[in-house]
N, C-alpha and C positions, 0 to 999 in steps of 0.2 A: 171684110173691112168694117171698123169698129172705132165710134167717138168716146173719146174719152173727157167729159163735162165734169169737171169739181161741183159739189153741192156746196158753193158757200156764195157769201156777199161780192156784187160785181166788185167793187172798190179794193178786193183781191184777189182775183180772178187774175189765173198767170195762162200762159200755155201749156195747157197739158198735152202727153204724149198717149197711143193706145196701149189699152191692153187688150190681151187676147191672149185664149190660149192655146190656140191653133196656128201650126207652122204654114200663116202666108200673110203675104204683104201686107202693111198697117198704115195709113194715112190718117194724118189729126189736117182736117181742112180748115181748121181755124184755127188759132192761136191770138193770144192777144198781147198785148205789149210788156214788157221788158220791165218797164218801172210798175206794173200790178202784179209782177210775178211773186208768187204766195210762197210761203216755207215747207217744201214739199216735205222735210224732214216732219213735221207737225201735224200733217194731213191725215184723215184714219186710213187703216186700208179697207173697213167695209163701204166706206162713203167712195173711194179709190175703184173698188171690183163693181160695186152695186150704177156707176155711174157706167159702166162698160152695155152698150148696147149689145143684149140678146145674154146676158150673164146673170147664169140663174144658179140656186143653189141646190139645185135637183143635181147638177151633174158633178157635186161636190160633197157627198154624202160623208158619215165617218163608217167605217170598218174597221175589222181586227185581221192581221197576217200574221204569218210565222216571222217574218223578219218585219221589222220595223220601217215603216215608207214614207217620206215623202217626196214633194213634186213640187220645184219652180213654174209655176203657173202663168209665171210672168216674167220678162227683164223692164226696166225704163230708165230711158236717158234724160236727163233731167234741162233742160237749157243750155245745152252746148254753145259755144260760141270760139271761132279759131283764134278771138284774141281775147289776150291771158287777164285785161282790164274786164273784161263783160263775164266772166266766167265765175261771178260769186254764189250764182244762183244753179249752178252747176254740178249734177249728182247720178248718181247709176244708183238702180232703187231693183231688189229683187223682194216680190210675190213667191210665201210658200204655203203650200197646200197640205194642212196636217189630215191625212183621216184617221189614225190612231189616235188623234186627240192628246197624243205625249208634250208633257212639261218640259220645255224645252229652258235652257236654263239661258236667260235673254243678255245676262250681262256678264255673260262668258266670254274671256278672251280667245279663247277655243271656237269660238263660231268663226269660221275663214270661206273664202269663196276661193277658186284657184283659176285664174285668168290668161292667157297666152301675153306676154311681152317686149315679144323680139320675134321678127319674121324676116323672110328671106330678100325680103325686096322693100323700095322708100321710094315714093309714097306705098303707104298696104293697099293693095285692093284684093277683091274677091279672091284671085287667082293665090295671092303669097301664103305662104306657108310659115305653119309656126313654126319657131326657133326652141323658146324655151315657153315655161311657165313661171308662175309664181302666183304663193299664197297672198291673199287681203284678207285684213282683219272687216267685220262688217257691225255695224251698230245697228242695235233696236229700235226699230220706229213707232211699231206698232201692233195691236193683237187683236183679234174678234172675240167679243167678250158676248154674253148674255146667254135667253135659254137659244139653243141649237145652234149657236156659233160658236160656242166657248172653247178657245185657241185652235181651231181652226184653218184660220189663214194666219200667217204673219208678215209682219214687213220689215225688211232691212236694209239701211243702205251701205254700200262699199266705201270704203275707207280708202283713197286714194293715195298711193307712197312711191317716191321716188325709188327705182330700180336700177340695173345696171348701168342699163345706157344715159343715165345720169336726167331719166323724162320720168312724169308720170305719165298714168292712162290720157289724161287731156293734152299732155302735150305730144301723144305720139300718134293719137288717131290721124287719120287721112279725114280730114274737113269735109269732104266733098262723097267719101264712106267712110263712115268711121264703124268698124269691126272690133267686137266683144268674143274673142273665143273662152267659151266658160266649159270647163270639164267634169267640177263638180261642188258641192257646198256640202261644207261640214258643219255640224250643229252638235251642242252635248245637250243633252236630257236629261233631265234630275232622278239621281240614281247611277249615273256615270261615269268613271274617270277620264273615257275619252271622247274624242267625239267620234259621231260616226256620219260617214263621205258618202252622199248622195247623185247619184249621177245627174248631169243636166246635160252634158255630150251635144251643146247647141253653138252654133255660133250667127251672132245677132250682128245685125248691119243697119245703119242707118241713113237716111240721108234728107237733106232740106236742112231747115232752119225752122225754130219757132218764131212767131212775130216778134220782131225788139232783135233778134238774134241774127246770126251769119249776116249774107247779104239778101235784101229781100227775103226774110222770110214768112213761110207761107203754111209752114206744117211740116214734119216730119212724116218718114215712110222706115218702117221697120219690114225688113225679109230676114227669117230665119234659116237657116239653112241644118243639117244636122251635120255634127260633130263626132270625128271616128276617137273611140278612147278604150284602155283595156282595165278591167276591172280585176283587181286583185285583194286574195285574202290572205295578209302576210301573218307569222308566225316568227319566233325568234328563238336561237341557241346562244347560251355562253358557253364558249372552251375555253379551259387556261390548260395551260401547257407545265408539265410537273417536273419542271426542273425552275433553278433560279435564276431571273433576266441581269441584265448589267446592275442594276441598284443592289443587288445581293441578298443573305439572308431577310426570307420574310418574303419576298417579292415575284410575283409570276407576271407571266402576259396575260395579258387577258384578250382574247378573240372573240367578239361580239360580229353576229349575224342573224339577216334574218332569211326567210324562204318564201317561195311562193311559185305561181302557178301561172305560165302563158299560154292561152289558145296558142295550137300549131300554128294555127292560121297564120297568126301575124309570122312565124318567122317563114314559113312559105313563102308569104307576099312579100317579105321585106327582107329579110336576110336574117344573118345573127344577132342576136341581142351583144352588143355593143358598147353602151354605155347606160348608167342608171343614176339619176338624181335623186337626192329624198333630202330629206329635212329633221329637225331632232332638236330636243333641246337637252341640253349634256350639261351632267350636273356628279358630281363626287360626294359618296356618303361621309358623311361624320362617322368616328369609331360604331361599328357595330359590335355590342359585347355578349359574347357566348357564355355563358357559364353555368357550372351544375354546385354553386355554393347559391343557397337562397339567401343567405342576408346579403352578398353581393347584386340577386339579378332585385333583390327587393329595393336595394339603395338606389341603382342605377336609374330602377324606374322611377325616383320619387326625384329625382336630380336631372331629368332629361335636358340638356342643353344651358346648364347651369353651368359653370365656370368660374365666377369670380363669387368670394367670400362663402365658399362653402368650407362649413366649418367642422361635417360630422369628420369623425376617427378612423375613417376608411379611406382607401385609395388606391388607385389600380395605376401600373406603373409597366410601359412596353421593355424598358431592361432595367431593373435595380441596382447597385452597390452601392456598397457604403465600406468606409475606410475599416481598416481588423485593428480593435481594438489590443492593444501592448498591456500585459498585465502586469501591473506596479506600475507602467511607463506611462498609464491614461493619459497624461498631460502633455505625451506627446503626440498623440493621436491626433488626426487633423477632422475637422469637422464632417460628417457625413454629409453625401451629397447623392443627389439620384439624377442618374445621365436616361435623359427618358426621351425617346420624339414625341411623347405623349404622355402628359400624369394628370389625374385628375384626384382633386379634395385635399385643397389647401386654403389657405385666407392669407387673407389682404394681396394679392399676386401682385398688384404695382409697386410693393416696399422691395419685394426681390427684386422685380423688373428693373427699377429706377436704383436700386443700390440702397434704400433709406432704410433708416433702424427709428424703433420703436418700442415701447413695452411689449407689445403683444407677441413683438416678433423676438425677444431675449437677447435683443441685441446683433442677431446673424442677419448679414445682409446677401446680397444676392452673388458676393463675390467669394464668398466661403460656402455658401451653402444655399442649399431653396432647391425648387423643381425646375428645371430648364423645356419649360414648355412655349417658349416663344411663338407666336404665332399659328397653333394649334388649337384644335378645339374639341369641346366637351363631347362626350358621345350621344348619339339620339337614336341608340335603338338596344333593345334589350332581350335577348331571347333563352328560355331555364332550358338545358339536358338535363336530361332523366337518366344518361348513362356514364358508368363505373369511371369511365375516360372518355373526359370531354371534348378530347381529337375525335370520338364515332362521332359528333355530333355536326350535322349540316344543315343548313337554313336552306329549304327549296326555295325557286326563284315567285312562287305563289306567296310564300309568306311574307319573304320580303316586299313582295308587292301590297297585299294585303296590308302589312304595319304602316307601309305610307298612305295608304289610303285611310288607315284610321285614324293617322297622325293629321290628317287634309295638307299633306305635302310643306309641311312645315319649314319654316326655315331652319331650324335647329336637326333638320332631317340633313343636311348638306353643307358641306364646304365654302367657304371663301372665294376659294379656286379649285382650279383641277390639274390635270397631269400638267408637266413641264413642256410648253408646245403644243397645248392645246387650248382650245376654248370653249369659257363657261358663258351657255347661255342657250337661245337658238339659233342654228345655221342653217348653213345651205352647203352640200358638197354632191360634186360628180363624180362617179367613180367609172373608170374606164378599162375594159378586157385586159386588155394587153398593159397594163400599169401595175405591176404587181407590186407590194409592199413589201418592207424588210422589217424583221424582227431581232430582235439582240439579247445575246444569250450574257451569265456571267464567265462562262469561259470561253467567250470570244472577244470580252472587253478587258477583263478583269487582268491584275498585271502578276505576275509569279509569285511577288512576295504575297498578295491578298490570296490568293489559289493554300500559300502554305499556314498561313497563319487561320484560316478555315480548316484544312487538314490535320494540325495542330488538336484546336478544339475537338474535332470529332474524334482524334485520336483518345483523348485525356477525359473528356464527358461525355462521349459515346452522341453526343448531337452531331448528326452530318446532312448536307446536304447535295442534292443531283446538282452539277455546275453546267448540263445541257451540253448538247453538242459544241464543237468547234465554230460550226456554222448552219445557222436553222436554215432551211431552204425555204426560199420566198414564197407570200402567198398571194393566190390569182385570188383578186377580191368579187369577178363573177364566174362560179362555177354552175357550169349544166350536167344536172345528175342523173344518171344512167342507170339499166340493170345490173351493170355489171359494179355497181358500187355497194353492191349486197350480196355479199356472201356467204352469210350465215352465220359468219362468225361476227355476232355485235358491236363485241368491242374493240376488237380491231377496225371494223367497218365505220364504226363512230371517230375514234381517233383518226381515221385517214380523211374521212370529211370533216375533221372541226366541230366536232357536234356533243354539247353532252351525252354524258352514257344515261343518263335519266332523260333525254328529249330524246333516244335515238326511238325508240319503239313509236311514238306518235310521229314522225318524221318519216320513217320508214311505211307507216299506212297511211302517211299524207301521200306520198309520192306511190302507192300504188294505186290512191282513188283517182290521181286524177293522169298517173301516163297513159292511157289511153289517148284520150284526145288533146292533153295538155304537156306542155314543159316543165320539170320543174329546175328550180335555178337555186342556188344559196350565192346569197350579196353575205361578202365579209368585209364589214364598213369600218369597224376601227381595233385599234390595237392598242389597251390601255396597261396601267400597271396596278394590279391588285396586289393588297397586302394582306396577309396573315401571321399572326404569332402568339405563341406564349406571352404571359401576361406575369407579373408579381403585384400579387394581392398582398395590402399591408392593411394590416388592422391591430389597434390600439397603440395609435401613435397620434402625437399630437400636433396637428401639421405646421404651426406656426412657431413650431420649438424641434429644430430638429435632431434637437441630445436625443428625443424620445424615439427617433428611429432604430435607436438601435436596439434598444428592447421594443417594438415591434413584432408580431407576427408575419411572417414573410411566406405568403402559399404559392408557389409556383408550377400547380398545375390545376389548378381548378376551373383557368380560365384562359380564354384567347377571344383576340380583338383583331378585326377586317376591317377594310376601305375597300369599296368599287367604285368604280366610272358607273352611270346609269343615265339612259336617252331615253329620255321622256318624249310625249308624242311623236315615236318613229313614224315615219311616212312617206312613201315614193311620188314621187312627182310626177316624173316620167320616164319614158325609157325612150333610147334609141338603135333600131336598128339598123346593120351595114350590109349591103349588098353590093360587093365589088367596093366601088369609091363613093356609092349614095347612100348617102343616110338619111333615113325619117324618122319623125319622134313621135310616138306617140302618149299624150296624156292620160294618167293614170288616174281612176278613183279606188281611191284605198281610205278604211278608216283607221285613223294613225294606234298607235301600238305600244306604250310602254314595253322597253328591251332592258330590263332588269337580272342580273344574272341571282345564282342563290349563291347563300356563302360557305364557302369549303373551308376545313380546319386546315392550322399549317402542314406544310407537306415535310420537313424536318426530319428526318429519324432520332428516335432520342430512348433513351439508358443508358445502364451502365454499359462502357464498352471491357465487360470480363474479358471477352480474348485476348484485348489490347494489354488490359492492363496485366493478367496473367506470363503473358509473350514479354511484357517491363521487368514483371517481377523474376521470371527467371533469369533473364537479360544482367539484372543486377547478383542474380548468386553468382550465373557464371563469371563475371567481370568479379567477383569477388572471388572465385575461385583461382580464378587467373592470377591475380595479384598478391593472392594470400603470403607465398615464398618470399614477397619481398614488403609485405604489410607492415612487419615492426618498423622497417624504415619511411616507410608514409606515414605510419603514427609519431615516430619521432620528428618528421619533419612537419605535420602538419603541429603539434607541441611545440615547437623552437617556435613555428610560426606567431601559435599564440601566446606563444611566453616571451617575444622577443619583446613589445610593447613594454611590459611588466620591467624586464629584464632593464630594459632605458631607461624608463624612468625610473629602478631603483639606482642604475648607475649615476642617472641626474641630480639625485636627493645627495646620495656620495659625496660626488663630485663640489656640489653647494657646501655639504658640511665641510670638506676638508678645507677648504676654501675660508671659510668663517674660522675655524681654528687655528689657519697659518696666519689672520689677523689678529689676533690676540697673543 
């Protein structure tokens, strides 16, 4: 048992609660009143630990580990009171205990605590059981500075927010216990992209009142109790699937999961893993552009995320045409136009957008001519091939990660929006066994005539694409992986789990480090649409006159342009197990995970189709040979055809002349 006395002026002297860091009961015998209650946010925390009877800093030395540690050394409840008037003074305050001495980066949005929110029974006491969890943001209070404490300890308090059941934490404790189950606190460190989830596996309990506070209050008594929670170290695969989804050329599924690893234990005790929650914040890249022409990866990068009023003489363009000029007839030629979902390097884009003419623009406005880039955006990422054909060339999912971390996750790195039916930002989803998801193929959406007018094309330009099956077969979004899902042959064993064929070799010695004593599981948590394609590189053209496109250079292979879906801080929350009709959940510490896939060139076949066209051309001798016996007469009528026009209007000239000489 442990007092916990502020060092400062009676005249703000509030009730404080203990600390201690030892799991048993805490009484504050004193407290003082309600109206000198101090701004506990303001307080240090070595004035906070140093005020703790018997707390010494012998038993909090620094060290070095192979993994990086720290330790809540403490929870506190700050002035509770069951009604919602007296509650301004009101705060959950957690003590951490650095001994690496690491720079924790303090005004990171990424520092979250993960708290239980829902239990099985109202009012909570000892006995109920958690329901769900959920993440708190936490704010900096405070840090040990000088020689031998320098960061040290720190202090943070909870950010309190409204949750499902439409309460916060104050309004949903039990007055009389109010219970904290904490699982774990995630913190970044400088040098980090993510954070990383330290276990606390406690759950803290309260009861009393401080003086001013509840009814009669007398002091507070904290009992901790220990906290069952399973610790995972997740991993992630992207698969897409190499035929074309309903959106058509250019477009795959994309299969994002990630993997990890259960003590048997739990499903012994508990049953099968069930259900899995996690968290993510989902975000859609901006064009990422490929290319092995160096003035183009050189432009790219000097124009990252630029879009309006660029002026240089390049531009990269996801389909080009432009009208065929009529020789003698130019003047009938209709202005060139470029049908693009995406163009980039033009000037002035609101005189197209809006319709309006200008000098600069030659007078073409947006309804004859311009880029139709509507609501699209510039690319923010830029990567050179080194090879002959820049289809070999693939961006692993490392480098991609890598360029946003050098980019500091920029906005120009991301979209707007994201897929149709989904959402940008972070969430929260559960995903459950037996809920399998559907995926949609283009020929199982796609309607006949779009099936022939592709087969067309492939026939005549030799571009063709796989239209997928009739119907993909659904997929269970948690699978448990077996020996029997290796069977040497890799790349089938990959494709039949979802898995890239570049993550399958590290996957395959993840799961044989730990089945001995563990499970392993792959969660496939969303199904997005990635794009890829050929590109038309146009250079020396001058984009705000577009006569000049057609003397333009036009490269259509030197480059191709991607979009992914990417979940930033992936993270499980919890899992739940079923046995029979019972389910228990159990809270997860995990530290969250960038799930980025790499980017793969188009899947497309493309040359010339010589069979095709060889199989045309004799098509056409024979059909010429066929016809030949009766050819003088299709030239003559195809002749009368062309002569018949001629033919009228010289009878009409005739006809007028005789006409004017019967007058006279």
């Amino acid at each position: 048992m442990t007092r916990l006395m502020k060092r400062l002026s009676a005249a703000v002297l509030a009730g404080m609660v203990c600390l201690s860091a030892f799991f048993v009961p805490v009484m504050t015998k004193n407290a003082y009143a309600a109206e000198n209650a101090v701004k506990f946010d303001e307080t240090d925390v070595m004035e906070d630990l140093q005020s703790m009877d018997g707390f010494s800093l012998a038993k909090y030395p620094y060290y070095e580990s192979v993994e990086p540690e720290m330790r809540v050394i403490d929870f506190v409840e700050y002035c509770y009171d069951y009604r919602a008037n007296m509650r301004d003074n009101y705060g959950l305050y957690l003590y951490v205990y650095n001994p690496n001495g690491q720079n924790i980066v303090t005004d990171s949005e990424k520092n979250k605590v993960q708290i239980a929110v829902a239990y099985d029974s109202d009012p909570i006491t000892e006995k109920s059981n958690a329901l769900t969890y959920e993440k708190f943001d936490l704010q900096f209070c405070s840090m040990s500075e000088g020689a031998g404490i320098n960061k040290l300890f720190y202090k943070f308090k909870v950010i309190d927010h409204e949750s499902a059941d439409g309460k916060t934490i104050a309004e949903r404790v039990n007055s009389m216990d109010r219970r904290y189950d904490i699982s774990g606190i995630e913190l970044l460190t400088e040098g980090n992209s993510n954070a990383t989830d330290y276990k606390v596996s406690t759950s803290y309990h309260f009861t009393g009142f401080a003086e001013g506070y509840g009814e009669g209050g007398e002091g507070t008594t904290l009992t901790r109790n220990s906290l069952e929670t399973v610790s995972l170290d997740l991993h992630s695969t992207t698969y897409r699937f190499p035929y074309i989804n309903q959106y058509g050329p250019g477009h795959q599924n994309q299969l994002d999961s990630v993997y990890f690893a259960v003590p048997k234990e739990f499903n012994e005790n508990y049953g099968e893993l069930y259900r899995v929650k996690c968290c993510w914040d989902e975000q859609k890249t901006t064009p990422i552009i490929v290319t092995k022409d160096g003035d183009v990866y050189s432009w790219v990068n000097q124009k990252l995320g630029q879009k309006d009023g660029v002026t240089d003489l390049l531009g990269i363009f996801d389909n080009f045409s432009s009208s065929p000029e009529i020789p003698g007839l130019s003047f009938l030629t209709s202005p060139p136009s470029c049908i693009a979902d995406w163009g980039w390097g033009y000037q002035h884009r609101n005189f197209y957008e809006e319709g309006h003419s200008d000098e600069e623009t030659n007078g073409w406005v947006g309804s004859i001519g311009g880029v139709l880039v509507d609501d699209d955006e510039a690319p923010g990422y830029a990567f050179k091939s080194d090879k002959s054909n820049v289809k070999d060339t693939d961006i692993t999912s490392a480098e991609m990660k890598k360029w946003i971390a050098a980019h500091g996750n920029a906005d120009y790195l991301f979209s707007d929006s994201v897929d149709e039916g989904r959402t940008k930002g972070y969430q929260e989803h559960t995903f459950t066994a037996d809920e399998p998801f559907d995926m949609l193929t283009f020929n199982q959406t796609a309607s006949g005539w779009d099936k022939f007018c592709l087969d067309w094309q492939a026939f005549w330009g030799g571009k063709k694409w796989d239209f997928g099956p009739e119907q993909q077969a659904p997929v269970e979004p948690i699978r448990l992986v077996s020996n029997a899902d290796f069977t040497g042959a890799d790349a089938a064993d990959a494709e039949n789990l979802y898995v890239h064929t570049e993550d399958f070799g590290e996957f395959e010695s993840f799961y044989n480090a730990n089945k001995a004593t563990k499970n392993v599981f792959l969660l496939r948590f969303a199904v997005t649409d990635y794009y890829s394609n050929m590109q038309t590189v146009l250079t020396g053209a001058t984009w705000y006159d577009p006569s000049t496109w057609q003397t333009g250079t036009k490269d259509r292979s030197s480059t191709y342009m991607a979009r992914e879906t990417v979940f930033l801080d992936f993270d499980i929350i919890e899992l739940t197990f079923l046995r029979d009709t019972t389910e228990t959940i159990i809270p997860v510490v995990a530290s969250p995970i960038d799930v980025v896939g790499g980017v793969s060139s188009p899947i497309e076949e493309d040359g010339i189709a010589w069979e095709k066209i060889i199989v045309a051309i004799l098509a056409v001798i024979l059909l010429v040979v066929l016809l030949w016996p009766i050819m003088p007469y299709i030239i003559r009528a195809i002749l009368w055809v062309i002569l018949l026009p001629i033919k009228g209007i010289a009878a009409l000239c005739k006809a007028i002349s005789n006409a004017v000489k019967k007058r006279r």
